[in-house]
N, C-alpha and C positions, 0 to 999 in steps of 0.2 A: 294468562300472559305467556308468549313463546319467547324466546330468550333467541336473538339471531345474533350470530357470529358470523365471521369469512368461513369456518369450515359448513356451515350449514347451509348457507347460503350457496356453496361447492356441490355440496351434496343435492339439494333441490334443482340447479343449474342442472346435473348431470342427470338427474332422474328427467327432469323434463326433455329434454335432448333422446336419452333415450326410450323412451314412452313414444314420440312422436318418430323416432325411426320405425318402432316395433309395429305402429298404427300403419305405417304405408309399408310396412312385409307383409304384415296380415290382409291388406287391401290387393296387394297383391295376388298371394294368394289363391284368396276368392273369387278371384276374375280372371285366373287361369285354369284351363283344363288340362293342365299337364302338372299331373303328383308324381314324376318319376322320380328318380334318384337326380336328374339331372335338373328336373326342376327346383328341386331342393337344394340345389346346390343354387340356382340362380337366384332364389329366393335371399341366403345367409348373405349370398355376394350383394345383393340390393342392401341388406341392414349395416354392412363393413362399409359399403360404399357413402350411404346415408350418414354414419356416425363420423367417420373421416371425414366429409364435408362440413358437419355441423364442430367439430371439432377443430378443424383449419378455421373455421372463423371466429369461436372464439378465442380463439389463440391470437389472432390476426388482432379483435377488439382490446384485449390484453396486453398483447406488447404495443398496443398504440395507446392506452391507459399507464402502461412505465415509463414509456419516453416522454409523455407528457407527466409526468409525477415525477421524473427527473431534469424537466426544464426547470419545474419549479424548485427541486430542492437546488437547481446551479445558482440560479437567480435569489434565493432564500440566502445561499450560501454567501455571493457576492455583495447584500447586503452585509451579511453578518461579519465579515472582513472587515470591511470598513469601519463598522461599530467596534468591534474587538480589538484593534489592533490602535484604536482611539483612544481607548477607556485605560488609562494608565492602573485605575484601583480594580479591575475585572482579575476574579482569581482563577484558579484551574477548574475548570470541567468537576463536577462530581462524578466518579469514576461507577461503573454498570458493579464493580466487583473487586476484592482487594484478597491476594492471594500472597505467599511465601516462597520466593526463591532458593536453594540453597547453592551456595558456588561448593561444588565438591571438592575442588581442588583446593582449597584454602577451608572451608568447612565454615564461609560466612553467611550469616540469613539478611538477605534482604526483601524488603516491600516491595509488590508489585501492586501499584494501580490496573486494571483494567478497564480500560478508558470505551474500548470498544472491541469486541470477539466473533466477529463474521466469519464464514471458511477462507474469502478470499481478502479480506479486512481488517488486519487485528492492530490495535496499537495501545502500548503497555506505556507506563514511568515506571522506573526502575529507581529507588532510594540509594544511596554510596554506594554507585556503580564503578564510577571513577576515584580513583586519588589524586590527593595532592601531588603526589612524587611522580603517578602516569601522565599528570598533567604537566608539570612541569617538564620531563623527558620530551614529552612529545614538542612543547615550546620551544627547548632547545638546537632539535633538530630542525624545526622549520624556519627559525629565522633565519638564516643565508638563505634559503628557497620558494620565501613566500614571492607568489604573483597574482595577477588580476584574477580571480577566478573567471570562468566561460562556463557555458552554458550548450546541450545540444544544438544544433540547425535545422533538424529537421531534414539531415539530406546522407546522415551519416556520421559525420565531424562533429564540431563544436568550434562556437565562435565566442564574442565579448559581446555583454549584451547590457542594458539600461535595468533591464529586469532583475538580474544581481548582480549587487553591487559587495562586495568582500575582498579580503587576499586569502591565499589559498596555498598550502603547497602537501603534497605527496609525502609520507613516509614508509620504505620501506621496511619492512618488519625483521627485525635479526632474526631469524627462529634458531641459530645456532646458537645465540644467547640465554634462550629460555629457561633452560636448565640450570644456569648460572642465576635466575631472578631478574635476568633484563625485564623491565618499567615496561616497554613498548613490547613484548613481545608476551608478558603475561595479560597483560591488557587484551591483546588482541586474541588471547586463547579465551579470555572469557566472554569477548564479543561470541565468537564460535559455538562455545559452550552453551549461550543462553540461547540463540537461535534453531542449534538443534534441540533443546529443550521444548522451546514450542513450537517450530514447526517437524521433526523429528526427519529430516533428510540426510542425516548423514552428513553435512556440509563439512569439507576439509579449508585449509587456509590457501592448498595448493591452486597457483594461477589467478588468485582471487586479489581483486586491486588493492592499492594502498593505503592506508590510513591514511586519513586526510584531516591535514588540521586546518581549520577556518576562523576567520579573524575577523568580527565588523567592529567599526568604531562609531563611536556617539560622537556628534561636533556640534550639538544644542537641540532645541524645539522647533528653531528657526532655520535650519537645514532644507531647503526645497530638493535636496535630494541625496536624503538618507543611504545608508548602509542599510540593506535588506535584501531578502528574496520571493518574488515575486508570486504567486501561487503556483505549483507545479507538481507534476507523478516525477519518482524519482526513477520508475520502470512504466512500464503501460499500462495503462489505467483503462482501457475501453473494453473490457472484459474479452479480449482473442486468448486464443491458446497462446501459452506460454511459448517462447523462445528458448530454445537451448542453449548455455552461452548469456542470458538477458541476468540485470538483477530484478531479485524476487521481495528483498528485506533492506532494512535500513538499520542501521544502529546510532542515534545522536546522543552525546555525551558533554555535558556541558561545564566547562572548567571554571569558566568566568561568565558570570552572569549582568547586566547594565543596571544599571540603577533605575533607565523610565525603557518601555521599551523590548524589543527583542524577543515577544512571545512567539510561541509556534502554533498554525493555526489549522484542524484540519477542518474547515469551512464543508466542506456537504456532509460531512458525519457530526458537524455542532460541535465540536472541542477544540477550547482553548486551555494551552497549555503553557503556564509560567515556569520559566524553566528556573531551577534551584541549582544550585553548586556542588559537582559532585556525583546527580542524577542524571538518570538518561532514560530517550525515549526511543521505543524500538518500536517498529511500525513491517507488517508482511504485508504483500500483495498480492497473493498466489494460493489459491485452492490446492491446498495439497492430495488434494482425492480428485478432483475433475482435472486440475492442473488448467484451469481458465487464471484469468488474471483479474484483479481487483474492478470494478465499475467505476471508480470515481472515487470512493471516498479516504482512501488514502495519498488523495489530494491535497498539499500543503505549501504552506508558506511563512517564513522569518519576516515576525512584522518588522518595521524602521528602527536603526535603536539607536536613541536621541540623546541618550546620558552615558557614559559608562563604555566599557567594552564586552562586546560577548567573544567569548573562546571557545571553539567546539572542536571535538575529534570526530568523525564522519566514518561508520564502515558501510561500504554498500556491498551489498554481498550477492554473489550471485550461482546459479546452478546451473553445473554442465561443465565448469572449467576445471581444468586439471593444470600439470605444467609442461604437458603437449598443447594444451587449445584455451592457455593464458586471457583473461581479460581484454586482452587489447590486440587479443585476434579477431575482435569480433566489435563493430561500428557502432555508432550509437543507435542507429535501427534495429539492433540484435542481428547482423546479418557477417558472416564471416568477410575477415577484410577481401584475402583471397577470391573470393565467391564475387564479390560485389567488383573486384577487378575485373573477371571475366564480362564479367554485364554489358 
């Protein structure tokens, strides 16, 4: 009984391929009378040339073999929305792996779920990430400021869109505060903190957008149109090189949770995630060694939430800003505003 695998299967693929180049240099060869040096040379160029051919194709059958295995995980996915975000008793995702954070600066351990661990795909639950007291700060600040959240256009801006539905508002971070113990500006070093813990870039707070605190309300079962967010990448998702300037990481933190309702769902990587009080989920999208960007599966959406309120603080974080080349010198395309004036 032979045991096959995808690596052995690789392995036979690639012997045969090269067996049948090796068969037509040796044929060649033998049917040339010219053994010079130069003919030898024409010869290895025949077997480079042969292997390069047969290798352009199956490369070619391969990635027409992905893109059809990822129609189907989109279409897999889209079902599984609709089931998940239905199922009011459906609990979290059983996580790949469960690891220990330690926040250095306060010297507190928390639980990490690892939900899912790609290079360009990761997405964690973090156990009492948040407090009561960050929670509340940050609530104070946003109410004179909440408005309709918006949504990219696809052209650069951002408009108001059917697809989320919340109120929204911006907070800036004191960092002069910090040292004093300000709520929203210790908060926000620990977002920092834990981001460069796993993806290790060095990320600073400088030029990096605001805290965002997010609001949906429940108004029943019978609501024909809920408070929620739509499926969506929070940076690009089609796996191009990154953008300098672009965000790479998300950080959701969730203050208030609903009663029915309100899960977060990353549909083409299979996890549903109930969000608790207190916890947060942090999700990358960026190969840190290739510097490509996620495929798809940190692909998400805030199902409808039909009872209750959900409260979230939002960090979207990004690489390449400073407080010369701020967040919002650069369009929702990733493309300098500047730049895209000239255009």
């Amino acid at each position: 009984m032979v045991h096959t695998d995808n690596k052995r299967i690789a392995r036979e693929s690639a012997t045969e391929l090269l067996s049948e180049c090796q068969k037509k240099a040796i044929k060649a060869i033998s049917d040339s009378d010219d053994l010079s040096p130069e003919g030898a040379k024409d010869a290895i160029s025949s077997v480079v040339s042969c292997v390069e051919h047969s290798i352009a194709g199956e490369l070619m059958k391969s990635s027409e073999e992905v893109s059809f295995q990822k129609s189907i995980r989109t279409k897999m996915g889209e079902m599984l929305e609709n089931y998940t975000c239905a199922d009011d008793e459906l609990d979290t995702t059983k996580p790949e792996d469960t690891t220990i954070w330690v926040d250095r600066r306060k010297m507190n351990r928390h639980e990490v779920a690892i939900m899912i661990d790609r290079p360009a795909s990761k997405v964690h639950v973090i156990e009492d990430f948040i407090s009561e007291a960050e929670c509340k700060a940050m609530e104070e600040a946003a109410a004179p400021l909440l408005h309709k959240a918006t949504v990219a256009d696809g052209k650069g801006g951002s408009e108001y869109s059917e697809s989320r539905k919340a109120m929204q508002a911006g907070i800036t971070v004191p960092w002069e505060k910090e040292e004093a113990g300000n709520h929203i500006a210790v908060l926000s070093r620990r977002v920092y903190d834990y981001v460069n813990y796993v993806l290790d870039l060095g990320i600073k707070p400088d030029g990096q957008e605001d805290l965002m605190s997010i609001q949906y309300e429940g108004r029943g079962a019978d609501d024909e149109e809920p408070d929620r967010y739509m499926p969506h990448c929070d940076g690009d998702c089609t796996g191009l090189d990154f953008k300098t300037g672009s965000r790479m990481a998300t950080m959701v933190m969730y203050c208030e949770v609903p009663e029915r309702g309100g899960a977060t769902n990353f549909r083409n990587a299979g996890l549903h995630i109930v969000p608790r009080k207190g916890s947060a989920t942090f999700f990358s999208y960026i190969d840190t060694m290739t510097m490509k960007m996620d495929t798809g599966f940190t692909e998400h959406s805030g199902c409808p939430v039909l009872e209750g309120e959900k409260k979230i603080v939002t960090q979207w974080v990004r690489l390449g800003v400073d407080n010369d080349n701020p967040w919002n010198s650069f369009n929702t395309l990733g493309i300098k505003v500047k730049d895209a004036a000239e255009q």
